[in-house]
N, C-alpha and C positions, 0 to 999 in steps of 0.2 A: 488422452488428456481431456477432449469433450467429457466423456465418465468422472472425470473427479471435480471439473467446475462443475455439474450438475450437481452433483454429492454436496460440496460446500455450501450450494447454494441451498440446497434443504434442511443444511444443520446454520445457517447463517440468521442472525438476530432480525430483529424488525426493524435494525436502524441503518441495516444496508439492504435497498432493495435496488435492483437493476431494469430498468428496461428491457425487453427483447431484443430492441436493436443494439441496446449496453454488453448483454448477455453475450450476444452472437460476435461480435468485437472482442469480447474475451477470449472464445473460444475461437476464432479466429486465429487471433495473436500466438494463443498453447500450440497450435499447430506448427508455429514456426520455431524453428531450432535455435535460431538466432537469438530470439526473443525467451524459446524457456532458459538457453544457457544466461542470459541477460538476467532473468527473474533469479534464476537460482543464486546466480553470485550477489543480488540485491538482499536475497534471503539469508544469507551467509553474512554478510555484512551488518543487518541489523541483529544477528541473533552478537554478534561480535560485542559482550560488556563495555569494551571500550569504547566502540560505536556508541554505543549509548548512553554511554556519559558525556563523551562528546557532544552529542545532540541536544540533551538535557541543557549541559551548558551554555550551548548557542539559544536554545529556545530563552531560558535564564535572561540573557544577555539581551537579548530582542526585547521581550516583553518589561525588564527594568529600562530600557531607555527607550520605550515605549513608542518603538518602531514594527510593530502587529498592527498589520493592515487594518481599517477601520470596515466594520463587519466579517472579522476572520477570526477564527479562533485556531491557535496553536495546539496541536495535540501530539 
């Protein structure tokens, strides 16, 4: 798992950079079972269309009654 967050992290854009101690916290985390089964059904979850419409609509909904935290942006 250390092997493929490093990887990611070589092909990752300029607008996410880590820390060493961020870094190590990730790679940390992949080590645990617990935590990749966790990530993986996270990862299952948003690829799910419906999830994501879902979201879309709550984001929707937030930002027209104009409850987005002041200095946060929705993405």
């Amino acid at each position: 798992m250390g092997e493929m967050f490093e990887r990611a992290q070589e092909r990752r854009g300029e607008d996410m950079k880590f820390s060493t101690e961020e870094a190590d916290r990730f790679k940390k985390a992949f080590e645990d079972p617990e935590f990749r089964k966790m990530f993986a059904d996270y990862m299952d979850e948003i690829q799910d269309p419906s999830y994501r419409e879902e979201t879309e609509q709550y984001i929707s909904q937030l930002e027209t009654e104009d409850k987005v935290p002041q200095g946060k942006q929705l993405i």
